[in-house]
Each structure stands twice: as structure tokens, then as C-alpha cells.
N, C-alpha and C positions, 0 to 999 in steps of 0.2 A: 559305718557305725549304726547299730539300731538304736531306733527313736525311743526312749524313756514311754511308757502306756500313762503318764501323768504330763506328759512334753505340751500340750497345751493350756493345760494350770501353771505352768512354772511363766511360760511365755506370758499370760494375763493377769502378773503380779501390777499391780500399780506401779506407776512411774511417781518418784521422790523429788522435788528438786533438791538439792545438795546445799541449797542455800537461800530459803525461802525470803522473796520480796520483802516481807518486812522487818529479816535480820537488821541490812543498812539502815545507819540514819540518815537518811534522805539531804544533799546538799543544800544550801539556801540560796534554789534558782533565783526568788525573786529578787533577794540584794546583789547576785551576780549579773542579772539583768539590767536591772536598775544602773552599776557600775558600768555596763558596756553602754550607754545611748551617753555616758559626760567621756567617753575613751577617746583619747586623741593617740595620734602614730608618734613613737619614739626612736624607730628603728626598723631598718627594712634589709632584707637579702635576699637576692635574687637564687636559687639553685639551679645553676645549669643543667643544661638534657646531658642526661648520662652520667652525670655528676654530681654530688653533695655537694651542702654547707651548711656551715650551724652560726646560731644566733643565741643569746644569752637572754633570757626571762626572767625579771624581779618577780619574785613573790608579789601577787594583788595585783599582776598585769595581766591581759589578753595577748594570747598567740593565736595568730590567724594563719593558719596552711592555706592556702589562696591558690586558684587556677588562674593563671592571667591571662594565656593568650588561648590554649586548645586543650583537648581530652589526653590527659597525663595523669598517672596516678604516682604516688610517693609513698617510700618506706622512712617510716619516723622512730627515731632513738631515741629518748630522754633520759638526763641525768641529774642528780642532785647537782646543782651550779658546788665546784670547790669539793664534790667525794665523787668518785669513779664508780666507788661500789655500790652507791643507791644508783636502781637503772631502772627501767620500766618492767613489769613484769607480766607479759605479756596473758600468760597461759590461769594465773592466780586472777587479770580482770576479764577475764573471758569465762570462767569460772562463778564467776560475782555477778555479771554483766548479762553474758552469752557470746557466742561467735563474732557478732558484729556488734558496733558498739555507735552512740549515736546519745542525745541533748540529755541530756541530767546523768550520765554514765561517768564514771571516773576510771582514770588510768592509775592504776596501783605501781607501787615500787615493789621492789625485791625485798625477802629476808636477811636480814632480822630486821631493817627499817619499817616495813611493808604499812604502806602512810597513804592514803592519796594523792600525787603530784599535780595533778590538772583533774577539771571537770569538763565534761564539753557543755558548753551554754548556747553554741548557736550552730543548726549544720543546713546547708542550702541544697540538699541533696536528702531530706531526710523525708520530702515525700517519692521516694523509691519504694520504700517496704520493704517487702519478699516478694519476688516474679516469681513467674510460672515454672522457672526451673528451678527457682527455695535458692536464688541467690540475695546479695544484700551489698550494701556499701560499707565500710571503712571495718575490715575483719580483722580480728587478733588470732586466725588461726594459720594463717602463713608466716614460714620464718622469715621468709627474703629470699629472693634470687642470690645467689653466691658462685663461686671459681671453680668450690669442690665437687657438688654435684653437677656443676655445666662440666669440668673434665670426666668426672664418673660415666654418665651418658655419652658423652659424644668425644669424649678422647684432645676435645681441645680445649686451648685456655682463652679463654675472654677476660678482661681487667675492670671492667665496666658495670660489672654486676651490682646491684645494692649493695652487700657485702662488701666489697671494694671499694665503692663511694663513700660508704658510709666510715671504712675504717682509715683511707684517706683526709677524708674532712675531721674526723678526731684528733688523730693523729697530729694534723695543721693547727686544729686551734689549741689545742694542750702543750703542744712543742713534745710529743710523744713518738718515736721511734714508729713505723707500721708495724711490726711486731708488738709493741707494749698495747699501740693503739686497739689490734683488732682484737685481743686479749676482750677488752669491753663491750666490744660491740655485741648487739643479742638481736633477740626475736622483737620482730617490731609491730606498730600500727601499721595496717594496710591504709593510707588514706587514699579516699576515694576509689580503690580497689574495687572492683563487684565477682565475688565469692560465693562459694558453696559447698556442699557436699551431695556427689550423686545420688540419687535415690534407690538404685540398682544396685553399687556396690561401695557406697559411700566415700569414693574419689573425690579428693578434694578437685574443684576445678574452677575455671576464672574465666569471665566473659570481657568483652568491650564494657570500658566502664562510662556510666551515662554522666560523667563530669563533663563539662562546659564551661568556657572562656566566663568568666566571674564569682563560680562556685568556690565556695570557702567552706570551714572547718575551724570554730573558733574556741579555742581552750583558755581556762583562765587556770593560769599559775595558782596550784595551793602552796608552795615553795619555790626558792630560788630554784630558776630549769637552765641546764643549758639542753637544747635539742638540735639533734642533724638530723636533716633528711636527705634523703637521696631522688630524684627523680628518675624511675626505673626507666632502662634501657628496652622497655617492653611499651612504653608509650600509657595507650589506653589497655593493654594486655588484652586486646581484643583476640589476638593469633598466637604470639610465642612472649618469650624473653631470652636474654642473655645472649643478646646478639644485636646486630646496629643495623637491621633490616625493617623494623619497626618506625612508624613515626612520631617524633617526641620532640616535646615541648617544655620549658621552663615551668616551676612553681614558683612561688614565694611565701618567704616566712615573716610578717610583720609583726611587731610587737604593739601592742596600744595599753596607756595610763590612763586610769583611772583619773577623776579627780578624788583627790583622798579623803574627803569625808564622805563621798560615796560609797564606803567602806568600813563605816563605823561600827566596830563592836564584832569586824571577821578579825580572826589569829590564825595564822598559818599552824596547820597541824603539827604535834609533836610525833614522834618517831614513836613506835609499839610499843604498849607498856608491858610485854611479856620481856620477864624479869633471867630467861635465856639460863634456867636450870635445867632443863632435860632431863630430870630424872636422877640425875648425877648427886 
């Protein structure tokens, strides 16, 4: 195809962001903080290697995604505790946010709710940055390892995928059929993932992630959550996934309470007030 005689004006339009930093209102780190140094543990689950589990979060608590023993990274789901259809919405806070997401960021829900479910207030990995090859930690631009595309590629079936964990562990704690279950399950938080995009042809791709035995990832409920995660069958996804040749380690999900006047004068968000006429 020949080159337009205007092709490098067109290419030196300014770059827009789509949603300029001081659209949001800005979370209220310091009473979020503040609430995390009186937070005590109310609840803990352990997610096996290769495996999901979920754990239920009050509105006004902390969830800590925790590394406890080695370099393991996790696919996290979140749902409206008691509705199915409010879920994380992966691609609308990456949009808001950017690709990787990290301390005063929030994880948005899906439409028509589309609320903030969590903020992140505290991450022990968030002096990473951007390295030299423009990757980062905890991305909203991978969907999960999954059955379909490991069969698509390589012709065989693995069970162990994210996908698979994660739509088993729903499935368990809803009393949900794995068909009704995996119906829910979506695109997730990469936690502790370290992600990019090539610079040459913009290939998404994933290095060994620089998690370590103590590193956390600590979200404070804006609403009742229930959240799974899965501890991927890819370990630190330093080489591959969706296979059991990798080596993998446990996370965990802890819950911690506030004391409750350390809280005074937050309200868990209401649902969008976009009043869902369409034009109609």
C-alpha cells in the first residue's frame, strides 16, 4: 500500500488520554490508612498450588492477597457478596487506571452497577515500577490461563488452569453446578504477575515475577466482596503455564477489621446513577 504524502502529520497528532487524571475523585487514602494500622485478622484461607479458593469480605474490611512461602503469582475474581452479576471489570479499570494497577487505584465493577469494589491502600512490590523491558506488576491486561486456548495450541486438555480453579472454587462456595459456575467467571487481576507489551510488535508477554515470601497486596472492601483466586499453575510465570512442570507455591487471602470508628463518616458506594434509558 502506498504511504499517504501527509503519513507523518497524521502519525504526530498528539496523544489524548481518554480519561484525564482529574476526571476521578480521588479515594480517601489517608482514612483508608489510618483504618489499616487498628485492622486486626478475622479470617484467613489458604489457596492451594494449582488451585482456588474464595473468602467473603464485609464492606469496611481489608483483603490482603499475601505471598507466604515462594514466588507465585494469582488470578483474582471479585463479586458483589449475594449478586453474581456485579464482577470485576477488568478492561473499564485499566482504562481509568492503566495496564497495571498499584496504591490509590480501584478495581471497578461491571455494567450497569459499574461502582468501585476495592481500592488498593497498601502493595509491597510497588517499588518495581517499569523495567527495562516496560513490564510492571499486578496487570489488568491478561485474561487467565484457561482449557480453551491450552487445547487450541497444543491439542491437549489440562484442568488446572486459572480458569478451572477459579470456576471450581465458585462453583464450591455458591453450591453452583461448574457449568452455572464458570458462566461467571471473567477476566481477572494479575496479582503479583509481571507483564507487558513488546516494544517491536506489541505482544503481550510475562517475565519471572519479583514476588517474594512476605509480599502482599492489600485491598479495602468498598462493598460486601466475595473474591477467588487461583494460584496459577505457571508459578512465578517465569517460562510457561498451563502445565504442572512449573514450580508453585500457596497464597493467601486474609481478611482484616477495622476498628469501627476508624471509619467514621465512609459509606460504601451506591450503584451508577445512570438512570439505563439508552435513547429508548
Amino acid at each position: 500500500m502506498t504511504q499517504p504524502s501527509d503519513a507523518d502529520a497524521r502519525r504526530a497528532a498528539p496523544p489524548v488520554l481518554v480519561y484525564p487524571d482529574a476526571s476521578l475523585t480521588p479515594p480517601p487514602m489517608d482514612l483508608y490508612l489510618r483504618a489499616a494500622q487498628s485492622a486486626r485478622e478475622v479470617a484467613r484461607v489458604t489457596v492451594p498450588l494449582r488451585d482456588a479458593a474464595a473468602i467473603e469480605v464485609p464492606a469496611g474490611h481489608i483483603l490482603r492477597l499475601g505471598c507466604p512461602e515462594g514466588p507465585q503469582v494469582g488470578d483474582l475474581n471479585l463479586f458483589a457478596r449475594g449478586d453474581l452479576s456485579e464482577r470485576f471489570f477488568s478492561g473499564k479499570t485499566r482504562a481509568l487506571h492503566g495496564t497495571h494497577v498499584s496504591v490509590g487505584d480501584r478495581l471497578w465493577s461491571c455494567f450497569p452497577h459499574f461502582r468501585p469494589m476495592a481500592t488498593i491502600i497498601a502493595d509491597s512490590l510497588d517499588w518495581y515500577g517499569t523495567d527495562a523491558d516496560g513490564g510492571s506488576v499486578h496487570d489488568v491486561i491478561g485474561t487467565r490461563c484457561d482449557p480453551y486456548t491450552h487445547r487450541l495450541l497444543s491439542g491437549e486438555d489440562y484442568d488446572r488452569c486459572c480458569h478451572s480453579n477459579l470456576t471450581r472454587a465458585l462453583a464450591a462456595h455458591e453450591g453452583l453446578s461448574l457449568a452455572e459456575a464458570e458462566a461467571h467467571v471473567h477476566d481477572v487481576l494479575n496479582v503479583f504477575m509481571c507483564t507487558g507489551f513488546t516494544r517491536d510488535s506489541g505482544r503481550y508477554f510475562m517475565k519471572a515475577s519479583p514476588v517474594r515470601a512476605g509480599d502482599h497486596l492489600d485491598l479495602f472492601a468498598e462493598i460486601d466482596l466475595l473474591a477467588v483466586m487461583s494460584a496459577c499453575p505457571g508459578g512465578d510465570c517465569g517460562a510457561g503455564h498451563s502445565s504442572d512442570h512449573a514450580a508453585c507455591h500457596p497464597l493467601s487471602m486474609t481478611v482484616l477489621r477495622p476498628e469501627p470508628q476508624a471509619l467514621k463518616g465512609w459509606d460504601s458506594p451506591q450503584r451508577n446513577g445512570y438512570a439505563s434509558g439508552h435513547g429508548a
